[in-house]
DOTILUM-610126 format. One line per 2 residues: number of its first residue (from 1); for each residue x, y, z of N, C-alpha, C. Coordinates in steps of 0.2 Angstrom, whole numbers. Layout:
N
NUM) X/Y/Z/X/Y/Z/X/Y/Z  ...
END
This chain:
193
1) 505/556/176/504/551/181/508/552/188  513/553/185/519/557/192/514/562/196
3) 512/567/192/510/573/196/502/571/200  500/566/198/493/562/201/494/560/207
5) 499/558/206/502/553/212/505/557/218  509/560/216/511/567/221/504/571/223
7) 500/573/218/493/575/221/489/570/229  490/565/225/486/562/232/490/559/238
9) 495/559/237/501/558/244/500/565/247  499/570/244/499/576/247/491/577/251
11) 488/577/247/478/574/250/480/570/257  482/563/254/484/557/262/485/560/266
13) 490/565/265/497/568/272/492/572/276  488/578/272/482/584/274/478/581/276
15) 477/575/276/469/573/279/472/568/284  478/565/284/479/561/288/481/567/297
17) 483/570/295/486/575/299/483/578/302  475/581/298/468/584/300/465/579/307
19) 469/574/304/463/569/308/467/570/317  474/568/314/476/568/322/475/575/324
21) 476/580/322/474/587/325/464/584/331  461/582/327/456/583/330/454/574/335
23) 461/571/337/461/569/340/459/571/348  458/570/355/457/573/362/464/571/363
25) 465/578/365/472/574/370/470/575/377  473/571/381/472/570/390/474/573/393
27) 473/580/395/478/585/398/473/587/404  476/588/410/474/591/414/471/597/417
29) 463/598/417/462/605/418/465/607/420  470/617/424/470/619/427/470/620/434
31) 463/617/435/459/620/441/458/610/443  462/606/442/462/600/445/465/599/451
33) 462/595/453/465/593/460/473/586/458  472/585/451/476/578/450/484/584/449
35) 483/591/447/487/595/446/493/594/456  489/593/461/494/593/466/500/586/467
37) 503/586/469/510/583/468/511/579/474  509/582/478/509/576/487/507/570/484
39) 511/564/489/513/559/488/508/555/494  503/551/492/498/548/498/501/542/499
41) 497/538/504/495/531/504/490/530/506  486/524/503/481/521/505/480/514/511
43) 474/512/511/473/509/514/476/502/515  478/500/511/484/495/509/491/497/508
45) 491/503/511/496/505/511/504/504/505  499/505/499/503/510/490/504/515/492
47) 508/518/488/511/523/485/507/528/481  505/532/480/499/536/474/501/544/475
49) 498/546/471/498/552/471/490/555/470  488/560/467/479/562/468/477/559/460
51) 482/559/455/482/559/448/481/553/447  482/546/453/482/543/451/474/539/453
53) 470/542/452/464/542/456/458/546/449  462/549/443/459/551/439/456/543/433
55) 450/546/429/446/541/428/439/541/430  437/543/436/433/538/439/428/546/442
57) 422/547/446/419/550/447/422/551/456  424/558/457/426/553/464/420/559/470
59) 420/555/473/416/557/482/421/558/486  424/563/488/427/566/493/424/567/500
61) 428/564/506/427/569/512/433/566/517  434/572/521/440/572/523/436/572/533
63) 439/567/535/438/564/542/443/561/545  442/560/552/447/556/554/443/551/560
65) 449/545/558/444/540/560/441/540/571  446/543/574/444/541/581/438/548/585
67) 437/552/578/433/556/580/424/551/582  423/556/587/416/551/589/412/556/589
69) 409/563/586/406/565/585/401/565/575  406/571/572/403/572/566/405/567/562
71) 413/563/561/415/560/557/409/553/557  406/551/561/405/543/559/397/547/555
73) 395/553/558/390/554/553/390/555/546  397/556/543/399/557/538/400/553/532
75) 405/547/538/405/541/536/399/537/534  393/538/539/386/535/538/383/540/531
77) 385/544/529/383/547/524/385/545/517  391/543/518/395/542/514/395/534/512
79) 393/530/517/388/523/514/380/523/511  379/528/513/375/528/512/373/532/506
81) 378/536/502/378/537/495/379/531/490  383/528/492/385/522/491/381/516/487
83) 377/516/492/371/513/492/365/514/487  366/523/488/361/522/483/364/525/472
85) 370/522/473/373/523/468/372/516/463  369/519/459/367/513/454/373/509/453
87) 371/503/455/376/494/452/379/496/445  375/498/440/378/499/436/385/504/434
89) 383/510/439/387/514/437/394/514/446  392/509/446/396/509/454/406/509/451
91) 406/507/445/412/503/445/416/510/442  412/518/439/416/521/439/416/529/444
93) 414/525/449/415/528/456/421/526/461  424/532/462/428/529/468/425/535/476
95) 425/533/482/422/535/487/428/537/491  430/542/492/437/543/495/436/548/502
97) 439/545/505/439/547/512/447/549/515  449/555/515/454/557/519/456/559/526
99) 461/557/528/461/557/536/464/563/536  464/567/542/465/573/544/471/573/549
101) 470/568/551/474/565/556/479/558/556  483/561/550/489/559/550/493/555/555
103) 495/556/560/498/552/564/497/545/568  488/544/568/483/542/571/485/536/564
105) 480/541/559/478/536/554/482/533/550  486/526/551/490/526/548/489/521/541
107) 492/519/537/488/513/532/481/506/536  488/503/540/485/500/544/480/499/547
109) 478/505/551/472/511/556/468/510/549  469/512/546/463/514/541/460/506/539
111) 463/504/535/462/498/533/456/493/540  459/492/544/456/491/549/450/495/551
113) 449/500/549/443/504/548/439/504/544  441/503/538/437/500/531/434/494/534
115) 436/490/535/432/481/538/429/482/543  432/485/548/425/486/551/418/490/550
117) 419/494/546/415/500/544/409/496/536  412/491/535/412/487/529/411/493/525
119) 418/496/523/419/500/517/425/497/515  428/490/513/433/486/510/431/485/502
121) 426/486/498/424/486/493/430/489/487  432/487/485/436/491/477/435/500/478
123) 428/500/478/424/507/476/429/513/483  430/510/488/431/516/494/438/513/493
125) 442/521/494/449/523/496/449/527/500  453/525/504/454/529/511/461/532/510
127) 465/538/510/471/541/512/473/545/518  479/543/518/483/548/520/489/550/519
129) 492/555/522/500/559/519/501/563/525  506/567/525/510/570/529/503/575/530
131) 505/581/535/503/584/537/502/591/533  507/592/527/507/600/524/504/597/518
133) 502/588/515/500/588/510/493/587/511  491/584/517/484/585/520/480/592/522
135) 487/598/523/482/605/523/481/607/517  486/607/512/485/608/507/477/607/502
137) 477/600/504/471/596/500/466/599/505  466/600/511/460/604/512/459/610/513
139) 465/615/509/464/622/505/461/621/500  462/617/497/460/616/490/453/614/489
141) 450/611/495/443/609/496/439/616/499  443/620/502/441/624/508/440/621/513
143) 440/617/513/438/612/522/443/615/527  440/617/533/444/619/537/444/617/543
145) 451/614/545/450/609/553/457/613/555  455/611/563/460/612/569/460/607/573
147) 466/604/577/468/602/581/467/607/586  461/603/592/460/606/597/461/603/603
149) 465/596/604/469/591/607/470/586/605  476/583/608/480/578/605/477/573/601
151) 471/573/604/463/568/601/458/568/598  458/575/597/452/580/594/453/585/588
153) 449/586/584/450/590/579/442/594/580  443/601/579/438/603/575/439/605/567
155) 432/604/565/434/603/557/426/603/551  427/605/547/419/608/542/418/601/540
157) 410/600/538/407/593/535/405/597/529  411/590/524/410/594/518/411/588/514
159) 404/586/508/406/580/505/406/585/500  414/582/494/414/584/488/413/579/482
161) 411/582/477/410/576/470/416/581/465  418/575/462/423/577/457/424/574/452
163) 424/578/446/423/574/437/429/571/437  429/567/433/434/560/433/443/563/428
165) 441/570/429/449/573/426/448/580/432  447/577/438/450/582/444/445/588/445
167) 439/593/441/438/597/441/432/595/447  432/600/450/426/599/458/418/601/454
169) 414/596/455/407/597/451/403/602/457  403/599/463/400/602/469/401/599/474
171) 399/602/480/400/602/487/393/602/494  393/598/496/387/600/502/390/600/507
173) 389/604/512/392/604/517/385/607/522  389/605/528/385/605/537/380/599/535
175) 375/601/533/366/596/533/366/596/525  372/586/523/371/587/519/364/581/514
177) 363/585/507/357/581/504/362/576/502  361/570/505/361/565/499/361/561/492
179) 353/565/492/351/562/486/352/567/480  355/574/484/357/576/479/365/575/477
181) 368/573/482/375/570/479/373/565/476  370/560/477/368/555/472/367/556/465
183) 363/562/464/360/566/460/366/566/454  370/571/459/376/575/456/380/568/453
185) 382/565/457/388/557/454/383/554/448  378/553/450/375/549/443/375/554/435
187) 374/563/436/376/566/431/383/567/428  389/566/434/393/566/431/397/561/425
189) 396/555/430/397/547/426/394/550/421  387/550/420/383/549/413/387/554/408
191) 389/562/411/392/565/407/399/561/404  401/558/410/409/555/406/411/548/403
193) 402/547/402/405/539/399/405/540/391
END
């Protein structure tokens, strides 16, 4: 009876142990963006880092708000993906917009850009951060901008979609499709619910 009993305590332990091994653990791909370490603020002016933005499907694009050329196109792109992002799947969408220009955009500046622009919904996060963590985040995009006066940048139009553990799904840049970013965010959601 003893030996019985030790048999199936020994079974419990192997099958119990089997089980957590094939548990998911939550680890960070490699090749994630939640992997950088820069320290943001948002438009409410918190504290975060990129990681903390993991979850969620996210729409990327990197602008700054007193540009009066390509940015508002951008901007108007990026409503208008918004828009056509199913109610249902809206909640695990975040639409993110980073400023380029740092010194301009400050929480505040942005915030005040969100209401006017009516992008104040849950769904849009606007950042910013220093200047070596905003080149960085745009090496890591390839998005390439320059300061070409005090009040200008030149800089690439580049929306990105990213899976909800940081990996980059795709990128349209110059003339971009919308419907295919829409396209992309709705398969990603669907892959990660």
């Amino acid at each position: 009876m003893k030996f019985l009993s030790l048999l199936l305590a020994v079974v419990l332990f192997t099958t119990s142990c089997q089980e957590s091994k094939k548990q998911p653990t939550e680890t960070i791909p490699s090749n994630s963006i939640f992997n950088l370490t820069t320290q943001w603020h948002n438009q409410n002016g918190d504290s975060l880092h990129l990681n903390d933005l993991q979850g969620k499907t996210l729409v990327v694009v990197m602008i700054y708000t007193s540009c009066k050329t390509a940015c508002p196109i951008l901007v108007a792109k990026m409503k208008t993906i918004e828009s056509k992002i199913s109610r249902k799947e809206i909640d695990d969408v975040s639409l993110v917009l980073v400023s380029i220009d740092p010194e301009v955009d400050t929480p505040p500046h942005l915030k005040e850009f969100a209401k006017t622009n009516n992008m104040d919904a849950r769904q849009w996060t606007f950042l910013t951060s220093t200047e070596a963590a905003t080149q960085e985040f745009a090496n890591v995009l390839a998005m390439k901008y320059k300061k070409i006066s005090p009040i200008d940048f030149s800089h690439s139009n580049i929306i990105s979609v990213f899976s909800p553990n940081g990996q980059l799904v795709s990128q349209e840049e110059g003339d971009i499709d919308i419907d295919k970013v829409v396209a992309t965010v709705h398969e990603t959601v669907k892959k990660n619910r």
